[in-house]
gemmi code that builds the backbone of each chain (N, CA, C; Angstrom):
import gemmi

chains = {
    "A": [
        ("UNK", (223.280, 105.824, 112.255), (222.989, 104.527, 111.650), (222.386, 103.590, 112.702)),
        ("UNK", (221.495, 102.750, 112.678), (220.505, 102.009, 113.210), (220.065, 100.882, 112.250)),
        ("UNK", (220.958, 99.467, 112.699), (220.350, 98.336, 111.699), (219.646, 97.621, 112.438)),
        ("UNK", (218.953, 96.689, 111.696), (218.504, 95.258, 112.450), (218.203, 94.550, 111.263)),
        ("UNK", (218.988, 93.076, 111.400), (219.318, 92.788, 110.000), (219.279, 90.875, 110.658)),
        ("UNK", (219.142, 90.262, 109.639), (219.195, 89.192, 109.358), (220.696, 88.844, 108.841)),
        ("UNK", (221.245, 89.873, 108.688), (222.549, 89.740, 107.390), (223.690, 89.134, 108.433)),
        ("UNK", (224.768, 89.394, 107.830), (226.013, 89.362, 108.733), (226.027, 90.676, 109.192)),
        ("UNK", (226.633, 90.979, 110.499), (227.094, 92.580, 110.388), (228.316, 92.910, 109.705)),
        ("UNK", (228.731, 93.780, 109.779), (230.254, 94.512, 109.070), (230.614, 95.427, 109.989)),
        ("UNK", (231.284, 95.375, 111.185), (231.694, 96.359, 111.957), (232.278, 97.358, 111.703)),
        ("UNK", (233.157, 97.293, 110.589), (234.029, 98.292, 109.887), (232.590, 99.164, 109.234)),
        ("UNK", (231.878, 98.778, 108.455), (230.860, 99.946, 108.257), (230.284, 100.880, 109.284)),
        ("UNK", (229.973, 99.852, 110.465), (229.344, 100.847, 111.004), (230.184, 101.465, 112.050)),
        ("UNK", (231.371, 101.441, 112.110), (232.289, 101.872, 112.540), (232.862, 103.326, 111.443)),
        ("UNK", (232.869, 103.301, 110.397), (233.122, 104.425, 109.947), (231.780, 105.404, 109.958)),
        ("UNK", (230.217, 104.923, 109.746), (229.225, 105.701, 110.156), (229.976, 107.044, 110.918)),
        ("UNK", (230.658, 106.352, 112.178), (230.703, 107.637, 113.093), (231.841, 108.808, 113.567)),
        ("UNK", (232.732, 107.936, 112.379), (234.057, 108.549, 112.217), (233.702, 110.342, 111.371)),
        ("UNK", (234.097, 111.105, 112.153), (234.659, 112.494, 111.671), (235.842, 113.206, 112.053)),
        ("UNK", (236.075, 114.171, 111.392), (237.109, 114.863, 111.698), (237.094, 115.936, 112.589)),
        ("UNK", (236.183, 115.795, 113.160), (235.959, 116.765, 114.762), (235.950, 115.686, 115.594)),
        ("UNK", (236.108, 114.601, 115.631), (236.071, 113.465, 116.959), (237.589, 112.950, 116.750)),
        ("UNK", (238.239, 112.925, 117.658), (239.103, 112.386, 117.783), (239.319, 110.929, 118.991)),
        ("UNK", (238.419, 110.341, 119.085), (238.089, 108.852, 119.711), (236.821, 108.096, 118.655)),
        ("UNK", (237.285, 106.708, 118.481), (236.260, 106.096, 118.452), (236.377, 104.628, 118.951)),
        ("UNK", (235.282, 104.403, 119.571), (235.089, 103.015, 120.286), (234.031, 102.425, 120.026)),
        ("UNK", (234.328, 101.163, 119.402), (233.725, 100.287, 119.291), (233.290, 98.898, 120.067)),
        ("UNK", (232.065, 98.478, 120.058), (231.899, 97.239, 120.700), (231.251, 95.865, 120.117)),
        ("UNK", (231.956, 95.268, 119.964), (231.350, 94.095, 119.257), (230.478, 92.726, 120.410)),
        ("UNK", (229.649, 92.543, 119.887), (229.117, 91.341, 121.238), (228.742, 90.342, 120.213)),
        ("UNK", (229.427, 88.639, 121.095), (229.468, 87.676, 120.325), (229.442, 86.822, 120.453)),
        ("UNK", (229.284, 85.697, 119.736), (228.551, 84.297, 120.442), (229.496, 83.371, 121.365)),
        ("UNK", (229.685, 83.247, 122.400), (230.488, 82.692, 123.750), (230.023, 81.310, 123.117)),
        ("UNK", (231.283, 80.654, 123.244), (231.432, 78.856, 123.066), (230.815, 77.987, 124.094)),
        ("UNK", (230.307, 78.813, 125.121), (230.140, 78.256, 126.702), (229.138, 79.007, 127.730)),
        ("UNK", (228.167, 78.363, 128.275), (227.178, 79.063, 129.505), (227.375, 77.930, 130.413)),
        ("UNK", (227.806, 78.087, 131.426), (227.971, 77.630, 132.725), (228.060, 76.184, 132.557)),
        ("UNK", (229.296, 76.227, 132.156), (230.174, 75.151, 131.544), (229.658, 73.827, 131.091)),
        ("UNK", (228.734, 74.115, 130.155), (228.161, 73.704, 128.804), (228.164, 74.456, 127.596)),
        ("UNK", (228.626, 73.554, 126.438), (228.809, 74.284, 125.502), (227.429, 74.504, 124.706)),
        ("UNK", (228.275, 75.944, 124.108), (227.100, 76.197, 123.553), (227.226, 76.471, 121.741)),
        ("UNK", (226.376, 75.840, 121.272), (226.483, 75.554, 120.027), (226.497, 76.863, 119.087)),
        ("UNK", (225.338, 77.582, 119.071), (224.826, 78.528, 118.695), (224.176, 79.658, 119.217)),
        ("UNK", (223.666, 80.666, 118.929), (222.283, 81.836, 119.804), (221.537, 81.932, 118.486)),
        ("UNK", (220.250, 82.094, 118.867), (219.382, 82.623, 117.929), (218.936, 83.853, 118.541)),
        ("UNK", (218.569, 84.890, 117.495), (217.862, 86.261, 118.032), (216.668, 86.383, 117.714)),
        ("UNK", (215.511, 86.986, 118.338), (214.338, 86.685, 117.833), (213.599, 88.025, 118.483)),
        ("UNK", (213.342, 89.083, 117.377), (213.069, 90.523, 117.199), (211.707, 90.960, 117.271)),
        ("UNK", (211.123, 91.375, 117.962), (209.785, 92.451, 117.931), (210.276, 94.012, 117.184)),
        ("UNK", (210.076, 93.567, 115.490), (211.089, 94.329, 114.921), (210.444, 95.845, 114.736)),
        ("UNK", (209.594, 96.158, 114.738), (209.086, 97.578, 114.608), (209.213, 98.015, 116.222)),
        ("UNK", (208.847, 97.130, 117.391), (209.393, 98.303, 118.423), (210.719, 97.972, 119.119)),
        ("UNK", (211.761, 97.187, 117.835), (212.899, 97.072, 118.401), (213.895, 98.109, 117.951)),
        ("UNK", (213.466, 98.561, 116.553), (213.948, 99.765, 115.831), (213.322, 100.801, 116.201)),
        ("UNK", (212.416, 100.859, 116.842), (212.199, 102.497, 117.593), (212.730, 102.109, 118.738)),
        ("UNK", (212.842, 101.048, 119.718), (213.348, 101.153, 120.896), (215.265, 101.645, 120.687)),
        ("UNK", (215.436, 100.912, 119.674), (216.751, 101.179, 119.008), (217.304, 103.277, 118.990)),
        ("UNK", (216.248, 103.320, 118.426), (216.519, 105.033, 118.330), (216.292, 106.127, 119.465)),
        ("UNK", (215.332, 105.238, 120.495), (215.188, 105.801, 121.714), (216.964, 105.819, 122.564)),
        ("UNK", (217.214, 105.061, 121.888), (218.691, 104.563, 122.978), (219.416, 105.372, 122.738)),
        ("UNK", (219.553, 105.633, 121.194), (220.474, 106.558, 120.607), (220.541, 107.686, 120.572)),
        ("UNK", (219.295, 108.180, 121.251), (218.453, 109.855, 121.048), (218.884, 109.902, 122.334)),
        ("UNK", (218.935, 109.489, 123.218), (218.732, 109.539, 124.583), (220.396, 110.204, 125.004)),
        ("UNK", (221.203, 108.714, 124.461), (222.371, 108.987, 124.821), (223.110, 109.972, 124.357)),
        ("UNK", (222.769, 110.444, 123.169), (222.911, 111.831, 122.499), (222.646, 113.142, 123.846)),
        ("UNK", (221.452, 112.934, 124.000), (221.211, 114.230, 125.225), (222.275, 113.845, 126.563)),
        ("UNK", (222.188, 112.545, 126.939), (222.249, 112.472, 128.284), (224.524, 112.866, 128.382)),
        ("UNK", (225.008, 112.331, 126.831), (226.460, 112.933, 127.009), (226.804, 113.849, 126.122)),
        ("UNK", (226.076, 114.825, 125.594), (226.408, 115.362, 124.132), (227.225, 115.218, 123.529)),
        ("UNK", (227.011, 113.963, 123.148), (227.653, 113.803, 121.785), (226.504, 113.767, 120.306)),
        ("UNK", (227.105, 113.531, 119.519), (226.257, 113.272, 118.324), (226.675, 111.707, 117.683)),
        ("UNK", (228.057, 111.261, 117.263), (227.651, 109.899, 116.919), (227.693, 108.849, 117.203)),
        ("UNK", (226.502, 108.389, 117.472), (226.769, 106.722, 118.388), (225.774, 105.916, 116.597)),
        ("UNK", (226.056, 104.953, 116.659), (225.556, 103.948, 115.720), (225.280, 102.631, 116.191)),
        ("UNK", (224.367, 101.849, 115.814), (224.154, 100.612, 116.499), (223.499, 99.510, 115.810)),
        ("UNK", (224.031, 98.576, 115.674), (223.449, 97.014, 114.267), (223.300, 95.734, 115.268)),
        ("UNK", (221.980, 95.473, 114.968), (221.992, 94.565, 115.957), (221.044, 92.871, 115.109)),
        ("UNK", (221.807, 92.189, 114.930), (221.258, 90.988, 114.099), (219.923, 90.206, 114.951)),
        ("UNK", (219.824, 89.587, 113.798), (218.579, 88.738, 114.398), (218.884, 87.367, 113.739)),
        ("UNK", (217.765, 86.705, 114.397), (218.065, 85.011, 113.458), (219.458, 84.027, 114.064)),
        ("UNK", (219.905, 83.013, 113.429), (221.119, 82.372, 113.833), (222.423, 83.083, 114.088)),
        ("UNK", (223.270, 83.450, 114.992), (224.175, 83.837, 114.743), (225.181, 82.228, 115.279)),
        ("UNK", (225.843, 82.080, 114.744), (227.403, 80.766, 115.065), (228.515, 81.389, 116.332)),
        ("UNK", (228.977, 80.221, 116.655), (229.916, 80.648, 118.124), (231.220, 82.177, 117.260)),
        ("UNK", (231.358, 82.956, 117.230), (232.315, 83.540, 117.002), (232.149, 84.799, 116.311)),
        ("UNK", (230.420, 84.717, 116.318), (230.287, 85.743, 115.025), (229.470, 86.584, 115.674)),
        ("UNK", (229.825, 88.352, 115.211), (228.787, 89.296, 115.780), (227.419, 89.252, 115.691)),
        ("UNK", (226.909, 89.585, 116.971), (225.510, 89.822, 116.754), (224.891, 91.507, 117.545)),
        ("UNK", (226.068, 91.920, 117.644), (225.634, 93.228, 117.842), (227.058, 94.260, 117.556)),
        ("UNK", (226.949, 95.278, 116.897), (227.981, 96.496, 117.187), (227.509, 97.659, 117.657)),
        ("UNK", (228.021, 98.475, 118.747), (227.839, 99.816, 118.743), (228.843, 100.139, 118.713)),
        ("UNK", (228.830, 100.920, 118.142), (229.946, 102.182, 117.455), (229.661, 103.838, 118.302)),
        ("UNK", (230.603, 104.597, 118.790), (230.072, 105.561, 119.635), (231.675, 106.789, 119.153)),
        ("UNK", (231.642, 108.034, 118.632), (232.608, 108.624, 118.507), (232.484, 109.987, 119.654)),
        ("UNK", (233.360, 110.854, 119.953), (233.554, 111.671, 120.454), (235.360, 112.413, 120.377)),
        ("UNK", (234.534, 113.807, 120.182), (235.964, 114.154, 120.547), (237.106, 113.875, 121.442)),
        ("UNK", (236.619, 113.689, 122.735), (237.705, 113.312, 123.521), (236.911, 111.286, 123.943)),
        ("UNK", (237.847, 111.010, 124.764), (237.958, 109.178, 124.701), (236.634, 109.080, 125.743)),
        ("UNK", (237.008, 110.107, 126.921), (236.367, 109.579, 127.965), (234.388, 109.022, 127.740)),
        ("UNK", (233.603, 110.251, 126.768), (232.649, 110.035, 126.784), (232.734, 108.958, 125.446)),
        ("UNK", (233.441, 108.550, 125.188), (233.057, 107.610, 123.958), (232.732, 105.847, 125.039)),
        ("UNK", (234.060, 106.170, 125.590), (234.128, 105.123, 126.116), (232.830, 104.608, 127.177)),
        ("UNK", (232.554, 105.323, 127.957), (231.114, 106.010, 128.445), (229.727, 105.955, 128.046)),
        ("UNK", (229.918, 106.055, 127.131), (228.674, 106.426, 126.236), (228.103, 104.816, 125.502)),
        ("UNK", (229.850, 104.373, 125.097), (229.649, 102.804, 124.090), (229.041, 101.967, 125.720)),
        ("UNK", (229.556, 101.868, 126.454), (229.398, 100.999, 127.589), (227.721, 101.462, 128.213)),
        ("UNK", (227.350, 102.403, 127.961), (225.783, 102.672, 128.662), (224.919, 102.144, 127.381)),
        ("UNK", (225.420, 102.440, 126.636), (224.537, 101.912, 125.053), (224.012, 100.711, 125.067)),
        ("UNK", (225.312, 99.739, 125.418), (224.951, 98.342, 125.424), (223.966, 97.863, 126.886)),
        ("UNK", (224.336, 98.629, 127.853), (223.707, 98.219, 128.804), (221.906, 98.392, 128.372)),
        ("UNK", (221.594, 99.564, 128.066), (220.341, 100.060, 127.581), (219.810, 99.344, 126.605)),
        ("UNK", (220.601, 98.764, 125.591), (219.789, 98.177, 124.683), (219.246, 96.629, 125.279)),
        ("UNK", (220.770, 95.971, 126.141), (219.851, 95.216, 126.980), (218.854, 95.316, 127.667)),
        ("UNK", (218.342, 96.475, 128.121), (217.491, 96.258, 129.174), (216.031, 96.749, 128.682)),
        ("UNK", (216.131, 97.504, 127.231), (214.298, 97.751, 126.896), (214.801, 97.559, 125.850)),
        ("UNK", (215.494, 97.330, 124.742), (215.203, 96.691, 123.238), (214.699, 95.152, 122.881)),
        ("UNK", (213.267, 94.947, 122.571), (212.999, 93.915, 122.436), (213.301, 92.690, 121.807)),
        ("UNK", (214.425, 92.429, 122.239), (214.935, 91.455, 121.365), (215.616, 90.126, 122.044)),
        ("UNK", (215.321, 88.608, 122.075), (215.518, 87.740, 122.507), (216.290, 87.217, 122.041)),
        ("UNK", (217.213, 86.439, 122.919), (218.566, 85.271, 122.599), (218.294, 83.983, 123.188)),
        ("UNK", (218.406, 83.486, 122.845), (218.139, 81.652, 123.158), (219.592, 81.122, 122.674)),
        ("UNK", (219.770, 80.487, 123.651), (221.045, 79.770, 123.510), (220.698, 78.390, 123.165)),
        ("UNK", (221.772, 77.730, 122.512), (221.269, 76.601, 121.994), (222.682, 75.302, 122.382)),
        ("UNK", (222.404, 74.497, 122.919), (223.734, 73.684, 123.465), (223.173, 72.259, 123.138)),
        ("UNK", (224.260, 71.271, 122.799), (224.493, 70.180, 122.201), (222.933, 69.011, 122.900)),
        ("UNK", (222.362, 69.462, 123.843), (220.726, 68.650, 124.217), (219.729, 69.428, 124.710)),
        ("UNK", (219.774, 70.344, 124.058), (218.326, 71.836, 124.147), (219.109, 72.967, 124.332)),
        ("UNK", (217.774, 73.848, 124.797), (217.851, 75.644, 124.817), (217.245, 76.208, 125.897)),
        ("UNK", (217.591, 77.192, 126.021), (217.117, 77.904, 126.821), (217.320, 79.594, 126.097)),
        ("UNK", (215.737, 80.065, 126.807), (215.262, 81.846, 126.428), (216.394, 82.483, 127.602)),
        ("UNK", (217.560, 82.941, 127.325), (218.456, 83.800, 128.170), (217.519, 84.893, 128.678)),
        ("UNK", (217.360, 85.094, 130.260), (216.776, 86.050, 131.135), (215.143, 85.425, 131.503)),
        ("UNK", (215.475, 84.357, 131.046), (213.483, 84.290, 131.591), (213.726, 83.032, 132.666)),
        ("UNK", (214.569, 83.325, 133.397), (214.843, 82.074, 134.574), (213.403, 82.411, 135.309)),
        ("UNK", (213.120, 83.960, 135.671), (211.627, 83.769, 136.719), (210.344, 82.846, 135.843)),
        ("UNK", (210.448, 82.792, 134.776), (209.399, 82.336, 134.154), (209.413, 80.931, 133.853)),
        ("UNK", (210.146, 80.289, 135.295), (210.046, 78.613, 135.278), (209.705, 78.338, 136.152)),
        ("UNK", (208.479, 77.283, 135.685), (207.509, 76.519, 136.664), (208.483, 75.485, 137.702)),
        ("UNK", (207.759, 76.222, 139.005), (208.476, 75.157, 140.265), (208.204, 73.468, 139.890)),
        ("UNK", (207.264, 73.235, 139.310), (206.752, 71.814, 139.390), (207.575, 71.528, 138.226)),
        ("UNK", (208.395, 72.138, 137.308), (209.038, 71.531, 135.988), (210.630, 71.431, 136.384)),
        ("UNK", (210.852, 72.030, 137.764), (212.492, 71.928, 137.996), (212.799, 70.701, 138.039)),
        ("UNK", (212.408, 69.793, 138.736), (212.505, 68.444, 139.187), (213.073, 67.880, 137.777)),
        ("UNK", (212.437, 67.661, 136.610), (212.637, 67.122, 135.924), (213.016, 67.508, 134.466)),
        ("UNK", (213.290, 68.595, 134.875), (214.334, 69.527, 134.321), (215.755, 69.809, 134.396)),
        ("UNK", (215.977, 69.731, 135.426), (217.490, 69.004, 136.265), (218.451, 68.953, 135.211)),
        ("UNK", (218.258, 68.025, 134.604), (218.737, 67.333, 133.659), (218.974, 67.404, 132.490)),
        ("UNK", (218.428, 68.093, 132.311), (217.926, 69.056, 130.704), (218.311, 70.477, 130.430)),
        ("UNK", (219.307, 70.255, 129.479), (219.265, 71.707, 128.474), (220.027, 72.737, 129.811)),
        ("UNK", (220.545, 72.526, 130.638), (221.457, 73.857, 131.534), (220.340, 74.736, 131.465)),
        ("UNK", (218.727, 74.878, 131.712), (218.232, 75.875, 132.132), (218.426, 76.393, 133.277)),
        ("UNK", (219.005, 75.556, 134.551), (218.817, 76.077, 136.015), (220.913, 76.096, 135.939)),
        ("UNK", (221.890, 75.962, 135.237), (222.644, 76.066, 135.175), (222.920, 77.625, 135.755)),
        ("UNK", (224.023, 77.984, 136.245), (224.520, 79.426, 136.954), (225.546, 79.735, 135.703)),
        ("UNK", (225.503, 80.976, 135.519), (226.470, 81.532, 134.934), (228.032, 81.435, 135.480)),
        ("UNK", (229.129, 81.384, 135.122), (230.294, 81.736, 135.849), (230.933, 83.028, 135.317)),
        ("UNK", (230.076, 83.513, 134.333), (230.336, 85.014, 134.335), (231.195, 85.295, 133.063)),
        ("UNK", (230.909, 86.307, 132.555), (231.924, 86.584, 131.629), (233.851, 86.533, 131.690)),
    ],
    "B": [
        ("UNK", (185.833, 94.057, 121.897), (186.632, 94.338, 121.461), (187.673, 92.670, 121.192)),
        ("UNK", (188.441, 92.967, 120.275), (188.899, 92.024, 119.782), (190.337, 91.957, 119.566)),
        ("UNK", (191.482, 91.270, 119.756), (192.894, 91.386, 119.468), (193.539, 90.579, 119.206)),
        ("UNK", (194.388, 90.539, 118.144), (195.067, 89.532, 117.630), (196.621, 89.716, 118.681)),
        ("UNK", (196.641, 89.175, 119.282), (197.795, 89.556, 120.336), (198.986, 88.673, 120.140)),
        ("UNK", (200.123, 89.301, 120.177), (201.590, 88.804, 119.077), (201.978, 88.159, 120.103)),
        ("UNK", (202.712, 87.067, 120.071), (203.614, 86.647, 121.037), (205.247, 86.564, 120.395)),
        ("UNK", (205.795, 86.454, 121.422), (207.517, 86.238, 121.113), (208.197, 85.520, 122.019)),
        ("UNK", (208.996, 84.553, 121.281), (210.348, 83.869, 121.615), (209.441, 83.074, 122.945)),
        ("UNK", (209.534, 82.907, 124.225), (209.418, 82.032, 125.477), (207.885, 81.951, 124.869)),
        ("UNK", (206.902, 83.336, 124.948), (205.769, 82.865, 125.093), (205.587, 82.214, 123.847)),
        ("UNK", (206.238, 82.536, 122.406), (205.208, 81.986, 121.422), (205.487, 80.463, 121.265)),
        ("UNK", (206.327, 80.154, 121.924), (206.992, 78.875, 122.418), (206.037, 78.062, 123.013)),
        ("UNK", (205.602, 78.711, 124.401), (204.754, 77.995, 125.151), (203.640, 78.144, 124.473)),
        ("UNK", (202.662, 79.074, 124.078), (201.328, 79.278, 123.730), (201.294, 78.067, 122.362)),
        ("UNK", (202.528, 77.955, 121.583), (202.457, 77.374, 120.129), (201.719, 78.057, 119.135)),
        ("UNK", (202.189, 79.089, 119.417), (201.427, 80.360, 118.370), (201.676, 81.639, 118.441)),
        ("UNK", (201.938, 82.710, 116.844), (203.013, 83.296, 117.271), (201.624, 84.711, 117.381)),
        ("UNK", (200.647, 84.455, 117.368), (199.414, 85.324, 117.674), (198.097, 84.517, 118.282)),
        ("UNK", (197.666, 84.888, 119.541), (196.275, 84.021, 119.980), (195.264, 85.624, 120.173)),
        ("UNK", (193.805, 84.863, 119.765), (193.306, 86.015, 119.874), (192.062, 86.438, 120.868)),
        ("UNK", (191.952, 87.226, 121.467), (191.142, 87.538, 122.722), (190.239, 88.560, 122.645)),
        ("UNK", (189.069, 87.845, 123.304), (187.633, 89.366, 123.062), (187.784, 89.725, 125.100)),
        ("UNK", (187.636, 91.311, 124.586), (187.634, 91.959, 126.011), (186.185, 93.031, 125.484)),
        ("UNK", (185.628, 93.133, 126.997), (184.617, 93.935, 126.911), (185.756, 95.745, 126.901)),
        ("UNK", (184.192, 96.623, 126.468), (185.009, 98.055, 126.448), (185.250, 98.562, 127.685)),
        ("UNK", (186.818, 99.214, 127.609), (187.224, 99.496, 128.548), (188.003, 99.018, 129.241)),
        ("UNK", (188.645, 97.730, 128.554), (189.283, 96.712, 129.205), (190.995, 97.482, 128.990)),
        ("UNK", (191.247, 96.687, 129.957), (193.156, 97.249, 130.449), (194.015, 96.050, 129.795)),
        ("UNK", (195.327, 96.584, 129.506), (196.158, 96.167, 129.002), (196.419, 94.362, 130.220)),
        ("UNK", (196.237, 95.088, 131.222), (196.482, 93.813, 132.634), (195.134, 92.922, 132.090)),
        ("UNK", (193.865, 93.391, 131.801), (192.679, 92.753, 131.647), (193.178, 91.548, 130.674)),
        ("UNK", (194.208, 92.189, 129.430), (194.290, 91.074, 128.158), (194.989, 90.340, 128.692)),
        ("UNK", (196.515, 90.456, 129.262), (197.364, 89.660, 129.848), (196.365, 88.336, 130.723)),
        ("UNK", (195.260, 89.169, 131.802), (194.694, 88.075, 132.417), (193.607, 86.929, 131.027)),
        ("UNK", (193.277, 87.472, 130.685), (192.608, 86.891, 129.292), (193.328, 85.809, 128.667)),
        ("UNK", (194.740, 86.356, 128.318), (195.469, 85.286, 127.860), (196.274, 84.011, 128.468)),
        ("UNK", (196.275, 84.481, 129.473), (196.579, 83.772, 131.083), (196.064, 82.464, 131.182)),
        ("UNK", (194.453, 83.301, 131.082), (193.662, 81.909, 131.181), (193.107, 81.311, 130.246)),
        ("UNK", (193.419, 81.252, 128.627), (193.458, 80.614, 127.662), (194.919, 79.668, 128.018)),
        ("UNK", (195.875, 80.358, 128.586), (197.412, 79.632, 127.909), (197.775, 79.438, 129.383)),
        ("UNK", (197.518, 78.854, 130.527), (198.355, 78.912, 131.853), (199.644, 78.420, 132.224)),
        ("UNK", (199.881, 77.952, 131.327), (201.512, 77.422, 131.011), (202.438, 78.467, 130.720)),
        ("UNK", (201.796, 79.732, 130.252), (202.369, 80.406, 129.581), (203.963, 81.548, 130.634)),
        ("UNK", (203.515, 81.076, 131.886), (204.261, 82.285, 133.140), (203.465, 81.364, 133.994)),
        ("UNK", (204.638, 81.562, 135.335), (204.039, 81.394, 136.307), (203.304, 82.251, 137.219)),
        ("UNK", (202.143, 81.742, 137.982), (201.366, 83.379, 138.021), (202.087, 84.413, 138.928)),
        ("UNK", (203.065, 84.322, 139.626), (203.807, 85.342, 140.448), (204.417, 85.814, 139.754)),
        ("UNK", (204.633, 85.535, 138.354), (205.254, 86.546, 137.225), (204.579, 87.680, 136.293)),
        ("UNK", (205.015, 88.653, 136.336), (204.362, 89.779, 135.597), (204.921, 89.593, 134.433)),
        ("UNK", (203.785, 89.477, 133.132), (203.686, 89.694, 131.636), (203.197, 90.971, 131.190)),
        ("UNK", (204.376, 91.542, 130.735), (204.363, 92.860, 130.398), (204.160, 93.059, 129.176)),
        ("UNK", (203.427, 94.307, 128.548), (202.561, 94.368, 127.712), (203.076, 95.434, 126.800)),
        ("UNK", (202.999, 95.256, 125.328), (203.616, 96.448, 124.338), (202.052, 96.618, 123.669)),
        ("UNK", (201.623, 98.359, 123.874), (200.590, 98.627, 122.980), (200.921, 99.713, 121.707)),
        ("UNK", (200.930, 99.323, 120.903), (201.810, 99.385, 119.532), (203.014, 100.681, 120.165)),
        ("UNK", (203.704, 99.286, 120.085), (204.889, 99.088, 119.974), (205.661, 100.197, 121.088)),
        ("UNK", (204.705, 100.586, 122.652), (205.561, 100.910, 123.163), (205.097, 100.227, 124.627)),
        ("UNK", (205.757, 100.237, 125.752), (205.576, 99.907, 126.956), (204.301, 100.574, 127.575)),
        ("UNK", (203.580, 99.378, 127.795), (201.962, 99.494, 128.616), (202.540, 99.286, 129.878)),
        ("UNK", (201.545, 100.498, 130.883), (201.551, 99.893, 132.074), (200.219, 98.867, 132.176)),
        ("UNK", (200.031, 97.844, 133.355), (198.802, 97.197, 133.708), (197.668, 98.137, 133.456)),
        ("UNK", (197.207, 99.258, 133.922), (196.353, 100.004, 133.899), (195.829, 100.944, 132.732)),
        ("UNK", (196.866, 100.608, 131.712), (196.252, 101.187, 130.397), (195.342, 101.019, 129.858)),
        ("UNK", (194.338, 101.692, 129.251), (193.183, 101.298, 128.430), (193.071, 101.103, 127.186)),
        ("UNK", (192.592, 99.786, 126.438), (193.091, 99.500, 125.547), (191.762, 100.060, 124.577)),
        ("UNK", (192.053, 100.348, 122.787), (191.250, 100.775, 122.390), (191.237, 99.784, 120.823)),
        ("UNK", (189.760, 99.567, 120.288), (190.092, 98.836, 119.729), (191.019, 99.263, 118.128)),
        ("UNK", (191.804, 98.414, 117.761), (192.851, 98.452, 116.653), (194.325, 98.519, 116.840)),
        ("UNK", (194.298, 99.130, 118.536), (195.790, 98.641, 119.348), (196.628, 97.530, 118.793)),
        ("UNK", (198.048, 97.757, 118.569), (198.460, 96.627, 118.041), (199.367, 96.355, 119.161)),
        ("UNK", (198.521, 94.504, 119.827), (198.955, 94.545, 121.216), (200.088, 93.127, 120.638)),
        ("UNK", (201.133, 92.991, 122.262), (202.240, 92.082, 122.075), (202.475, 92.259, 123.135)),
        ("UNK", (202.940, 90.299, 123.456), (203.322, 90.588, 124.951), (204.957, 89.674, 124.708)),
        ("UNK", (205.787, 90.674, 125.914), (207.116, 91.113, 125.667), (207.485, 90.567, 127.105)),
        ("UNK", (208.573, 88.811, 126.320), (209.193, 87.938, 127.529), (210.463, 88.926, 128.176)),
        ("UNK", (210.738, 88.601, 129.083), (212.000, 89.414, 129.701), (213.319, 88.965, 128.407)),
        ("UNK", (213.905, 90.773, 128.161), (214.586, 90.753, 126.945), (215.705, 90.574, 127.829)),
        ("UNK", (216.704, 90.204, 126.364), (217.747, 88.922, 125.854), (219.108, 89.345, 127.703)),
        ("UNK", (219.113, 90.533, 127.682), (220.179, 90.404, 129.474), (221.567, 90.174, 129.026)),
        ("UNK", (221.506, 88.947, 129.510), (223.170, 89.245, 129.341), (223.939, 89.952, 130.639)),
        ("UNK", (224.836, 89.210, 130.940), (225.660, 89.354, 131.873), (226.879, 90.315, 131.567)),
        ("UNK", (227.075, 91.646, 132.948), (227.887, 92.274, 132.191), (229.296, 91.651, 132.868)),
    ],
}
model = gemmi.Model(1)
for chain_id, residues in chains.items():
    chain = gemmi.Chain(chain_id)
    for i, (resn, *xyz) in enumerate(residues, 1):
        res = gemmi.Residue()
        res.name, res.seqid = resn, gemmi.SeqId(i, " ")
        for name, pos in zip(("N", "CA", "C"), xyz):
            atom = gemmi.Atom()
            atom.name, atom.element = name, gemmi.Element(name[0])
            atom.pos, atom.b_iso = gemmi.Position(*pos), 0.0
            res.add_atom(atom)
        chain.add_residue(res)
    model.add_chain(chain)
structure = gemmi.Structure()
structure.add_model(model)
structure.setup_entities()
């Protein structure tokens, strides 16, 4: 299973996707909207999809991780559009017979889809936004007076 | 050659448009459009930043050759997240 949806997700669906009776682990991961980026709140995230090569980049992830731990079911729903402080905007779901590669497998998933699935988050806090990961793509001459504005040059304190 | 070239999220932000469109002579590289659009939109990146390029719908290097009907898009650094 492979969504990309505007909808709500349903973790429990795609959590049974990968449930069988030859796996005896399943792990799930939910990722979700944090109340807070470097201690400013944050109102909302929006997602914003390059949706035909985000759903093949989507299946590349899943094909991949298939070879790279043999397993067979990993599943993955990943929203787009507004998501609110509390609410999913991504599940992977990953089963295996034994725990270790589930656990393994869910944790490389997410890393991967961060790093080539085209899909953007903008955080949105109570006096602007900011595109999460495009800190190199700010003009030196706009820091100055930017300062002030919207926690773009704000530091993370980390999950 | 001719391209309706997609933008997303930071750039279509900056450009104010979620497609701008660019004529390249034949033979032109995926880096050729990026510079093309560069210098229509210079706001768009700062120039010590590399704008990386999707030619339908998979990862261009700079040196690709583009052909015309390519369905081109250029792709801001995705969403990250801290682990």
């Amino acid at each position: 299973m492979i969504i990309l949806t505007d909808e709500p997700l349903d973790p429990v669906e795609v959590t049974d996707s990968v449930r069988r009776d030859g796996n005896g682990a399943v792990v799930t991961f939910l990722g979700t909207t944090r109340d807070n980026f470097g201690g400013k709140e944050v109102t909302r995230l929006e997602y914003e999809a390059y949706d035909v090569m985000a759903v093949k980049k989507l299946n590349e992830v899943r094909d991949n991780l298939r070879a790279d731990y043999g397993i067979e079911d990993i599943a993955i729903a990943h929203r787009t559009g507004r998501v609110d402080v509390g609410h999913i905007s991504l599940v992977v779901a990953v089963a295996s017979p034994h725990r270790v590669q589930a656990f393994e497998a869910c944790h490389e998933a997410v890393n991967r889809i961060k790093t080539i699935v085209p899909i953007w988050k903008k955080e949105w806090f109570a006096d602007g936004s900011r595109w999460v990961a495009c800190e190199d793509h700010e003009f030196a001459d706009e820091v100055e007076h930017e300062h002030a504005h919207a926690g773009r040059h704000a530091v993370a304190a980390g999950d | 050659m001719r391209f309706d070239v997609r933008l997303f999220a930071l750039y279509r932000e900056r450009a104010g448009a979620s497609i701008v469109t660019v004529d390249l002579p034949e033979g032109a590289s995926a880096g050729d459009l990026t510079a093309a659009v560069r210098a229509d939109y210079p706001r768009l990146a700062p120039p010590e930043v590399r704008i990386v390029v999707a030619v339908n719908a998979e990862y261009a290097d700079d040196d690709q050759l583009l052909r015309p009907g390519d369905e081109v898009c250029l792709i801001p650094p995705v969403s990250g997240g801290r682990r």
